[in-house]
C-alpha positions as CSV (number, residue, x, y, z in Angstrom):
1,X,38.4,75.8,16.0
2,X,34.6,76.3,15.4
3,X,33.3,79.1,17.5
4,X,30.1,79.5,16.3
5,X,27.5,78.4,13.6
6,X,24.2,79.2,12.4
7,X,22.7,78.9,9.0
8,X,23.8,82.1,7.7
9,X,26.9,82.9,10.1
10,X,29.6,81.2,10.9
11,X,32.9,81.6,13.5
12,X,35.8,80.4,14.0
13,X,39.8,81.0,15.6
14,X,43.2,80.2,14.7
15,X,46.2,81.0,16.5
16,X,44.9,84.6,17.9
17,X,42.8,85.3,15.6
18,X,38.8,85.2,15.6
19,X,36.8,85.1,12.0
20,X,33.4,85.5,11.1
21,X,31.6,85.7,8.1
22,X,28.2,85.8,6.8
23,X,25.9,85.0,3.4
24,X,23.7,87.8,4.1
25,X,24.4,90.8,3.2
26,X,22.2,92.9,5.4
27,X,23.2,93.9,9.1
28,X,23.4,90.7,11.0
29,X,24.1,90.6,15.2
30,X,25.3,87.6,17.0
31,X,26.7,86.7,20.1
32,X,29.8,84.3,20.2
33,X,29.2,81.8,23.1
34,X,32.2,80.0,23.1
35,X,34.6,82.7,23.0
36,X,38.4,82.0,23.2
37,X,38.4,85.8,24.9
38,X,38.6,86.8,28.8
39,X,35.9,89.0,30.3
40,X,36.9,92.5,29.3
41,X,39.1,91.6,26.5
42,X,38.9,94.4,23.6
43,X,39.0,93.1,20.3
44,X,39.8,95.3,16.7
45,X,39.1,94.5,13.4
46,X,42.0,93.9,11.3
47,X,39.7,95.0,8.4
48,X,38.6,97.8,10.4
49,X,40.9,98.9,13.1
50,X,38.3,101.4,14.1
51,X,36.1,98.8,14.5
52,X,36.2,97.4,18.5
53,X,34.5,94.6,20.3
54,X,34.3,94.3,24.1
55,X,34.0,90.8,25.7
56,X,30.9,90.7,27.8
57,X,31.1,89.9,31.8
58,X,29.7,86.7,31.2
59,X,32.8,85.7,28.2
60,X,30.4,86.3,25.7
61,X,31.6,88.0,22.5
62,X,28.7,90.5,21.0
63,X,29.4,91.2,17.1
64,X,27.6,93.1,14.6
65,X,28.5,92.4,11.1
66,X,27.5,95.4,8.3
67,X,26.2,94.7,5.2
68,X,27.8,91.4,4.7
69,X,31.4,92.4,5.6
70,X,33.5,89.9,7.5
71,X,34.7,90.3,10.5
72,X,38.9,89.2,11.7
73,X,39.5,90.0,15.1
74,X,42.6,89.9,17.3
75,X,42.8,90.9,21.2
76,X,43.8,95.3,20.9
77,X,46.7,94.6,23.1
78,X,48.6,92.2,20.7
79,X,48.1,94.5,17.8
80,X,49.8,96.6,20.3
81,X,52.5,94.7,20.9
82,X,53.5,93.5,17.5
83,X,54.0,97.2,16.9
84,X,57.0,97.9,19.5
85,X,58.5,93.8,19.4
């Protein structure tokens, strides 16, 4: 499902899963309206699992993307969970 879409950035979910990628390759920051994510929900980067993302009060999703790099995000407690199940 599209999340969100701009010239040069674009989002979107499947399953539990968030994307986002970018044609630039300079630091680009965003902020995901349409969030699939609770208030307070902690997202990693698959990518980057040092790499966190906190859902604003208001459901919105703040990202910053680095040079270019894509972004895959899943909620920190699944990544949790798929560990022990």
């Amino acid at each position: 499902m599209e999340r969100h879409v701009e010239s040069d950035v674009y989002a979107f979910s499947r399953g539990k899963i968030l994307v986002i990628i970018t044609t630039q390759n300079t630091t680009v920051k965003i902020k995901i309206t349409n969030s699939p994510y609770e208030p307070g929900n902690t997202l990693r980067n698959v990518l980057n699992p040092t790499e966190k993302f906190k859902v604003s009060p208001d459901g919105s999703l703040p990202v910053t993307l680095n040079l270019g790099q894509p972004l895959v995000l899943e909620m920190e407690e699944e990544k949790m969970k798929s560990r022990y199940h």
